[in-house]
N, C-alpha and C positions, 0 to 999 in steps of 0.2 A: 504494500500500500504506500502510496503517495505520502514522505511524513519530514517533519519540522528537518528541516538543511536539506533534503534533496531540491534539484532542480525541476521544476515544476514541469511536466511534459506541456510541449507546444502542442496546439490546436489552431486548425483553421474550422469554421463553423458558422452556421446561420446564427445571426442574432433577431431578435424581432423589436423592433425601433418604434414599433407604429408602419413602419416601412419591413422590408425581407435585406438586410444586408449582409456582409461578412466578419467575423472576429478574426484575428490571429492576437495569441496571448502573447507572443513575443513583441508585438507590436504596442499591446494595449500595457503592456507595461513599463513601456517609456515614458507615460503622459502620468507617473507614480503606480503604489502598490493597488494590485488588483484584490477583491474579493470576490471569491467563486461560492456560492452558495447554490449545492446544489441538491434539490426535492424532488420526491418520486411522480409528484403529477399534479397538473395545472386544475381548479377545480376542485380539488379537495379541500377538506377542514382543514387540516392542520399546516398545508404547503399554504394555501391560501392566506394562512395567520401568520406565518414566515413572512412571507414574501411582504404584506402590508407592516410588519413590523420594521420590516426592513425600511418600505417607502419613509416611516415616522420618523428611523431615526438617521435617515440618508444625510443629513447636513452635518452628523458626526463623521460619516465618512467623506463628504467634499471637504471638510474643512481641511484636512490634512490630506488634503488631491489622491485620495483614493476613490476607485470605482467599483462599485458592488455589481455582480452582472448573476442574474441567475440563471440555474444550471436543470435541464430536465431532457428525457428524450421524446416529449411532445415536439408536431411539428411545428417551425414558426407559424406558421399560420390561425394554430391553437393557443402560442402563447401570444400574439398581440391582440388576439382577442378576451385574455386573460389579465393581460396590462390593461386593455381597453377599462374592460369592468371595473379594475378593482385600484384604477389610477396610479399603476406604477410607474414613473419615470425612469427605470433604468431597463439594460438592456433585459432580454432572458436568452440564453441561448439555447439550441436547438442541434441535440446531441440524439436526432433523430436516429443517427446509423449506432450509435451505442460506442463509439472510439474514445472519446474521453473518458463517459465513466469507465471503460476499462483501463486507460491508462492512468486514471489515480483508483485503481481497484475500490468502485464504492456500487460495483453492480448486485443488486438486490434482484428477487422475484416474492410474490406473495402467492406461493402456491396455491393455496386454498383456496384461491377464488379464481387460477389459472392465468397470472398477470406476471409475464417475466421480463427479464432486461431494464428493469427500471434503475433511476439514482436513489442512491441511500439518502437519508440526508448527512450532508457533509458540509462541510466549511473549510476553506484552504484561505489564508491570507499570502499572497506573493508578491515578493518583494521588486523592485524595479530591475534585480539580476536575475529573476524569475527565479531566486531561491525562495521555498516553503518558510512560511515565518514562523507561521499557524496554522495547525492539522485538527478539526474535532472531527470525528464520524460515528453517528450512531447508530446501532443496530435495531432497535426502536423506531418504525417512523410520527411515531407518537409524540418523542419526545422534539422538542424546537433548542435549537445551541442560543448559550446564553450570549445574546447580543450583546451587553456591555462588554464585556471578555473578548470577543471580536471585535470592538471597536476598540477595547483600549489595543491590542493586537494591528490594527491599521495604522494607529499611532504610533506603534515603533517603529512600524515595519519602514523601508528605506524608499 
């Protein structure tokens, strides 16, 4: 798994703007530390509670030019209708084909109701060397990573 001092695997990928564009993390980490936050799916309770906790306390993370972008394998097309709804300003990315969450190993499935390939929830903070600053991953999709703790974590990070 993806963890505190490795180099964070690059991505290229759909992000959903309002618009259908592209990320590359190597790139998005020049403009400061990136926040990858990433939920098993758009529409649900508890990703839905993430993702707007996140929009609340976004200005902790611009202040220190950090960018929060979330992470899911819905298509864009699903998440800027998910932004739409629920007034997010930042990006979501669109890890439709499932490469990312494999390469920070946070792929999950919920057997029991026959749903696999999805993102764990997880949290990476990376720093402007794309080194990991900040690793949480929980096994739980129940539980939500303590925001402050990733926010104070964007603030170190470089």
């Amino acid at each position: 798994m993806a963890d505190v001092g490795d180099t964070a695997p690059d991505f290229i990928a759909p992000v959903a703007t309002g618009d259908v564009e592209s990320i590359t993390l190597s790139d998005a980490v020049e403009d400061g530390p990136v926040v990858l936050a990433f939920f098993p799916g758009a529409f649900t309770s508890v990703c839905t509670t993430e993702m707007c906790s996140f929009r609340d306390r976004l200005s902790a993370f611009e202040d220190v030019d950090a960018t929060v972008y979330g992470v899911s394998t819905d298509s864009p097309f699903s998440l800027n209708e998910f932004r739409s709804q629920n007034d997010l300003s930042f990006g979501l990315v669109s890890d439709h084909e499932k490469e990312i969450i494999d390469a920070y190993d946070v792929r999950t499935s919920f057997d029991h109701i026959g749903l696999h390939g999805l993102a764990k929830r997880a949290v990476f903070v990376v720093d402007s060397d794309r080194t990991i600053s900040y690793a949480w991953v929980s096994d739980d999709p129940g539980v939500e990573p303590d925001y402050d703790e990733v926010a104070t974590a964007a603030h170190a990070a470089d």
